[in-house]
C-alpha positions as CSV (number, residue, x, y, z in Angstrom):
1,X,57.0,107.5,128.9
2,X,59.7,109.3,126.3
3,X,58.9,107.0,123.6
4,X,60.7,107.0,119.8
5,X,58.1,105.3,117.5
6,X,60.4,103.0,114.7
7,X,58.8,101.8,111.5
8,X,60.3,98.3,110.6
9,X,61.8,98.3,107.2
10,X,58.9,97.3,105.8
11,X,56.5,100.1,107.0
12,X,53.6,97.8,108.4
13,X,54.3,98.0,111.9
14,X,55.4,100.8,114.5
15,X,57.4,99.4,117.6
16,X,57.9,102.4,120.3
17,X,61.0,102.5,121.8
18,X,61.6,103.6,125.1
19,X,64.6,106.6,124.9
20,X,65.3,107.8,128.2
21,X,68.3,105.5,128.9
22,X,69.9,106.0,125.0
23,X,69.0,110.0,125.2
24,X,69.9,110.8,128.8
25,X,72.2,108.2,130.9
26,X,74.6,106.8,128.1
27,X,75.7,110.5,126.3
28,X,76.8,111.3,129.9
29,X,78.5,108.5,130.6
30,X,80.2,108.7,127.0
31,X,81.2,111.9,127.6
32,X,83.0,111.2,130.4
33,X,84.9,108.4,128.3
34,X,85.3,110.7,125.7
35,X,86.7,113.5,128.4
36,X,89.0,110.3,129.8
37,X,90.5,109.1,126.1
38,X,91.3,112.4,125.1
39,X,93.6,113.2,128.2
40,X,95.0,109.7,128.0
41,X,95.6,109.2,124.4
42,X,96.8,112.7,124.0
43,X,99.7,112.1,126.5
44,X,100.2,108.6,125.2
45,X,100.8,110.6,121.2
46,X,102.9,113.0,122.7
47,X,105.4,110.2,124.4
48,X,105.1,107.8,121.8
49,X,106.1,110.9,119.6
50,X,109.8,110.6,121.5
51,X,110.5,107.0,120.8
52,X,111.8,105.4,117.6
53,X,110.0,102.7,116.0
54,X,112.6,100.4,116.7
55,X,110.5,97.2,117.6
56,X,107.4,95.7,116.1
57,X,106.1,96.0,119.3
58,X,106.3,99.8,119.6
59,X,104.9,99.6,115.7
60,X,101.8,98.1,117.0
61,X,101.3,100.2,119.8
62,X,101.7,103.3,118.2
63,X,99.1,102.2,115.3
64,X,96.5,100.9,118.9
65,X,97.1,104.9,119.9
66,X,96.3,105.8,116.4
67,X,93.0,103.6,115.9
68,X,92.3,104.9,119.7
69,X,92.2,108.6,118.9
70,X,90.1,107.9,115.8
71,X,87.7,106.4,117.5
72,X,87.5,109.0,120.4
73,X,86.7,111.4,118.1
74,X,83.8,109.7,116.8
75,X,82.6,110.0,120.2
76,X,81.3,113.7,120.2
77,X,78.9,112.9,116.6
78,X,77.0,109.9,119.4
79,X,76.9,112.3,122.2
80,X,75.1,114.7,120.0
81,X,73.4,112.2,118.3
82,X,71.8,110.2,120.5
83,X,70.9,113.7,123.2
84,X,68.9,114.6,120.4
85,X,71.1,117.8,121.0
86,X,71.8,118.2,117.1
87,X,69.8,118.8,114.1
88,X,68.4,115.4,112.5
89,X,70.7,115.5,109.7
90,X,73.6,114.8,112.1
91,X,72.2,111.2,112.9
92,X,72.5,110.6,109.0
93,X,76.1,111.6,109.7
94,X,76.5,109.3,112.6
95,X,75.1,105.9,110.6
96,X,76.2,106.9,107.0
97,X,80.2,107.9,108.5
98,X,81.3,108.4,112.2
99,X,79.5,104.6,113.4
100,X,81.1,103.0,110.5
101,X,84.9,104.8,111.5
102,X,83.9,104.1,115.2
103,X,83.5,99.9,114.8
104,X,86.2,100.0,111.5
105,X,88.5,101.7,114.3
106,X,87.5,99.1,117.1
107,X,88.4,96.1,115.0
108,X,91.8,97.8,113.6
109,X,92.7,97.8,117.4
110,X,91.4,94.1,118.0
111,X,93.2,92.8,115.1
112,X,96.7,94.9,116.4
113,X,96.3,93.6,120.3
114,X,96.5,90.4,118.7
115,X,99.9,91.0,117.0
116,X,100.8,92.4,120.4
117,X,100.5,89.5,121.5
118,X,102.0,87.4,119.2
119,X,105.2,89.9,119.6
120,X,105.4,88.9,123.2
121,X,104.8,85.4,122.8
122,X,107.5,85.4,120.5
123,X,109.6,87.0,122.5
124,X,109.1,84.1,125.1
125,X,110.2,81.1,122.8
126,X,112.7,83.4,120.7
127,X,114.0,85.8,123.1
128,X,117.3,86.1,121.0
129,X,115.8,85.3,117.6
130,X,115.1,87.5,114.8
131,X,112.5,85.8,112.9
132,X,111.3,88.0,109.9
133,X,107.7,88.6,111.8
134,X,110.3,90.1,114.3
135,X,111.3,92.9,112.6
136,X,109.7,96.5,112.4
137,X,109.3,96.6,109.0
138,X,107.1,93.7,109.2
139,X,104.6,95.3,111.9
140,X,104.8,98.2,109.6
141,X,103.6,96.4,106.5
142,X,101.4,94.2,108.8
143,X,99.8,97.4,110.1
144,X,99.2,98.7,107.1
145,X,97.7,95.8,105.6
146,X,95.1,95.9,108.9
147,X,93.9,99.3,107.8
148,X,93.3,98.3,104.2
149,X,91.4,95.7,105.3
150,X,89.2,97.4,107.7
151,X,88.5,99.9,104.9
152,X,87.6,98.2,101.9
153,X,85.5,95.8,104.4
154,X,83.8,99.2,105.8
155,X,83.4,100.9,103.0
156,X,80.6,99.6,101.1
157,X,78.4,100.5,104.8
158,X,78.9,103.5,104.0
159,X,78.4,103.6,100.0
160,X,75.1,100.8,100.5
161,X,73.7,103.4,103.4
162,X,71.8,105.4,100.0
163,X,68.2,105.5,101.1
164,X,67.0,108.7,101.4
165,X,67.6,110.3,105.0
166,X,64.3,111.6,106.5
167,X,63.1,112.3,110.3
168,X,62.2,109.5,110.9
169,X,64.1,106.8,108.8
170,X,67.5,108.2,110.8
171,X,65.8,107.1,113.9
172,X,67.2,103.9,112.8
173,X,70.2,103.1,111.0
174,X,69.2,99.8,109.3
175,X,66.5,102.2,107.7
176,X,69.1,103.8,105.5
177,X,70.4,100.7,104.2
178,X,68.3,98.9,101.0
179,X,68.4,94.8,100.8
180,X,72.2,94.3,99.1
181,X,73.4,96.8,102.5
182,X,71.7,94.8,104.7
183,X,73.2,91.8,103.7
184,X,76.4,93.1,103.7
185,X,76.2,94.4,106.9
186,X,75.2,91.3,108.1
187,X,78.3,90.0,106.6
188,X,80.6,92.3,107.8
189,X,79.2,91.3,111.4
190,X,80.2,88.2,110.8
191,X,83.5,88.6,109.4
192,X,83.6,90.6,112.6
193,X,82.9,88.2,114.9
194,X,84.8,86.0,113.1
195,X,87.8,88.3,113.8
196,X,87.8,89.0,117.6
197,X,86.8,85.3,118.4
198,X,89.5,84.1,116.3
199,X,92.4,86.7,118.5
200,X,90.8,86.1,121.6
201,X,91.3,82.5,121.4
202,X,94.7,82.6,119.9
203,X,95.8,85.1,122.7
204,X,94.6,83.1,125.4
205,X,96.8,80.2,123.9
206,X,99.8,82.5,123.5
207,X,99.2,84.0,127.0
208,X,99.4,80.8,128.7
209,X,102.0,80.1,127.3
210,X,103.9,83.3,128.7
211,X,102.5,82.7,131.7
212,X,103.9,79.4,131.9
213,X,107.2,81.0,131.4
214,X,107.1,83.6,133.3
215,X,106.2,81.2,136.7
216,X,109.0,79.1,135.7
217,X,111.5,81.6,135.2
218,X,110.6,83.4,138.6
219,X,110.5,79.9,141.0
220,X,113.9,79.2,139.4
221,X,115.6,82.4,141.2
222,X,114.2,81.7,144.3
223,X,112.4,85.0,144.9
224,X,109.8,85.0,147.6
225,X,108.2,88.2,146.9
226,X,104.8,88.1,147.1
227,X,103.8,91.8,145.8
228,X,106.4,91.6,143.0
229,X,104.3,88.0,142.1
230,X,101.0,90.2,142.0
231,X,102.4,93.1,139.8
232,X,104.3,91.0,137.1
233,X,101.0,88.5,137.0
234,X,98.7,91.8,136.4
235,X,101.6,92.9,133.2
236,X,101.0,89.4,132.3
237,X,97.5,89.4,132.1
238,X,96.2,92.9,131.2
239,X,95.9,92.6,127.5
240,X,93.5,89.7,128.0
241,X,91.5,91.3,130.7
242,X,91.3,94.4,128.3
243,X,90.0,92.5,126.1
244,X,87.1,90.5,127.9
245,X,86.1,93.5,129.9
246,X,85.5,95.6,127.1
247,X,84.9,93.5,123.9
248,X,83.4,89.9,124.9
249,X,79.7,91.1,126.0
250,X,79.5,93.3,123.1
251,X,80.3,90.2,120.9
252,X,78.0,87.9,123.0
253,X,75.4,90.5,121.9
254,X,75.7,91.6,118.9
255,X,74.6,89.0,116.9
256,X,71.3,88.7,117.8
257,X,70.7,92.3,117.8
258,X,71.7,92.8,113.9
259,X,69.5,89.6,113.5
260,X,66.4,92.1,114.9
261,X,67.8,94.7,112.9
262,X,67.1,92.8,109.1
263,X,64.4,90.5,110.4
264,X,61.1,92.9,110.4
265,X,59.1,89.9,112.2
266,X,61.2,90.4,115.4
267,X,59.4,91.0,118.2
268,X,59.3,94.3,119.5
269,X,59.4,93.6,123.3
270,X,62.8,91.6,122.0
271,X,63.9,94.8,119.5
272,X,64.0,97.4,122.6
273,X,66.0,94.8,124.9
274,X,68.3,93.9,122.4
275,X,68.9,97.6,121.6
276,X,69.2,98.2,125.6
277,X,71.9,95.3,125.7
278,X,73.8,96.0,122.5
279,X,74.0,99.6,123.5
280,X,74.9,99.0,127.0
281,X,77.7,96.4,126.0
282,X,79.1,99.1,123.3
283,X,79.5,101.5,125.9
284,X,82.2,98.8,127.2
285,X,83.8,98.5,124.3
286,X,84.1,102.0,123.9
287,X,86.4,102.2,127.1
288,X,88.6,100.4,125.4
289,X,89.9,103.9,124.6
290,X,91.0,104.7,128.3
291,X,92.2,101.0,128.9
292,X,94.6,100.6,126.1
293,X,96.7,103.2,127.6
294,X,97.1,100.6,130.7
295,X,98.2,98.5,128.5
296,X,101.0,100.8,127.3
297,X,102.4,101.2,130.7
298,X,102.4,97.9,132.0
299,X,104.2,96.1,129.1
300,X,106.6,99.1,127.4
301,X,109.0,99.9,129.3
302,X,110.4,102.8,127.0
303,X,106.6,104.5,127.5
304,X,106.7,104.5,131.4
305,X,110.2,105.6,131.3
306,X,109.4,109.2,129.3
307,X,106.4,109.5,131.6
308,X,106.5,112.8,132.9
309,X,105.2,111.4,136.3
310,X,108.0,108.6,136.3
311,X,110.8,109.8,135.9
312,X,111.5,111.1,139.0
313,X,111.0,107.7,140.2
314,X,113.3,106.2,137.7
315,X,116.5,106.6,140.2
316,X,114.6,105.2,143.0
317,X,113.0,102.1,141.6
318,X,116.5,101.1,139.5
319,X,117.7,98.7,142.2
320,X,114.9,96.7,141.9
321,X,114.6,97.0,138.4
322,X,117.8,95.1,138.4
323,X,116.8,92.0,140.4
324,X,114.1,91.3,137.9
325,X,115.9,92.0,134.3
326,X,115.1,88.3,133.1
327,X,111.4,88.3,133.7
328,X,110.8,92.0,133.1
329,X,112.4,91.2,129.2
330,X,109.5,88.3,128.8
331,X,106.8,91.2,129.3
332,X,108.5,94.2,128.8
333,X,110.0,96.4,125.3
């Protein structure tokens, strides 16, 4: 067996690790993410590079793409990383910088989908209103507080990650980190979890609640449609199935994985499964990267329309773009 041997932090015990799964299946499989976000958030910078910041909602979708790309390009330090392709001083890299940008990145996006969809709900009991949360200079200011935030919470990982990088200490990441960086990380996980937990509830609520209005609004004008009902329930819903596909089992198992990471009596049976499951579930979050792009063409309307694909299609689909103007402005920018 391809074993790793791990000292706990405090250097009594030895707990092998079995590597084959973190060194060969998951760089593959991240690379093809990282092949996938690349192509996708590439062509979603170049059309959100030909429409105006006009809207809040196009304010928080533009800063998604941007947290997106960031974290694609983390992606290449992990693949290296973890195929034991690069020199040791590169997993240093990956737990001092790149992992701390890759989950500071995650949460900016979390945190923005959440505005998202507060702009839509919004939008539902307000269609005609311009609150001050309404206008783009608010997302702005909103979106730049979000990255602030993130930072100064990530930062002192990085700064509190001062132990001495050796062979075998980068094995681990926790090794790197002396008490005061523990507890902060353990924090920050907190805070964390505090965060997604926190939007995924709230957009549940606020989703219902367009749902709600959406069914109402389509039984009123009689339409009998079945496939239409299909499509506009999937724009309805898509943010909220982004999120539980790719975020909720990471955050289900996260918790007790840091937990094994600071507490040195932790079994080590229990250490390799939670790093099995916590790796496993990050891999899902981490295709959040090719799903957010979903998310841009089901509920903009300006992005689908400067779609290089679409617009031939644009003439062709107008007619029934015109039977459905009331419910498409619920969802829709």
């Amino acid at each position: 067996m391809n074993t790793t041997e791990i000292k706990s932090f405090n250097g009594s015990e030895r707990c092998p690790r079995d590597t084959r799964v973190a060194q060969l299946v998951f760089p593959a499989i991240y690379t093809v993410v990282f092949v996938l976000g690349i192509l996708l958030n590439t062509l979603a910078l170049w059309v959100f590079l030909h429409i105006p910041s006009s809207s809040t909602f196009v304010v928080y979708l533009k800063n998604t793409l941007v947290a997106d790309l960031i974290m694609t390009l983390t992606l290449p330090f992990k693949i290296l990383s973890d195929s034991h392709l690069g020199p040791w001083q590169l997993r240093a890299f990956v737990c001092r910088f790149s992992a701390v940008i890759f989950y500071e990145t995650m949460y900016v996006g979390i945190i923005l989908l959440g505005f998202i969809a507060f702009d839509r709900f919004l939008k539902i009991i307000r269609p005609f209103g311009k609150f001050f949360v309404q206008k783009p200079d608010f997302a702005k200011l909103v979106s730049i507080l979000i990255w602030l935030l993130l930072f100064l919470i990530s930062l002192p990982n990085i700064i509190l990650s001062n132990k001495e990088a050796t062979p075998s200490s980068v094995k681990k990441c926790a090794s790197l980190k002396g008490p005061l960086g523990l507890k902060w990380h353990q924090g920050v996980n907190n805070v964390c979890q505090l965060i997604f937990w926190t939007v995924f509830v709230l957009m549940l609520l606020f989703y219902v609640v367009i749902a709600k209005k959406v069914y109402n609004s389509y039984r009123k004008s009689g339409s009998k449609d079945r496939k239409h009902n299909t499509k506009l329930e999937g724009k309805v819903f898509v943010v909220v199935a982004v999120f539980f596909v790719c975020f909720a089992p990471f955050h289900f198992a996260r918790v007790p994985y840091t937990h094994s990471q600071i507490n040195s009596k932790t079994d080590c049976r229990l250490q390799n499964q939670l790093f099995i499951a916590k790796e496993t579930t990050l891999f899902l979050a981490a295709t959040n990267i090719c799903m957010d792009p979903l998310i841009y063409i089901f509920l903009c309307k300006k992005f689908t329309e400067r779609l290089p694909c679409m617009r031939g299609k644009k003439t062709t689909g107008s007619t029934q773009e015109n039977q459905t103007t009331q419910t498409d402005n619920i969802t829709l920018s």
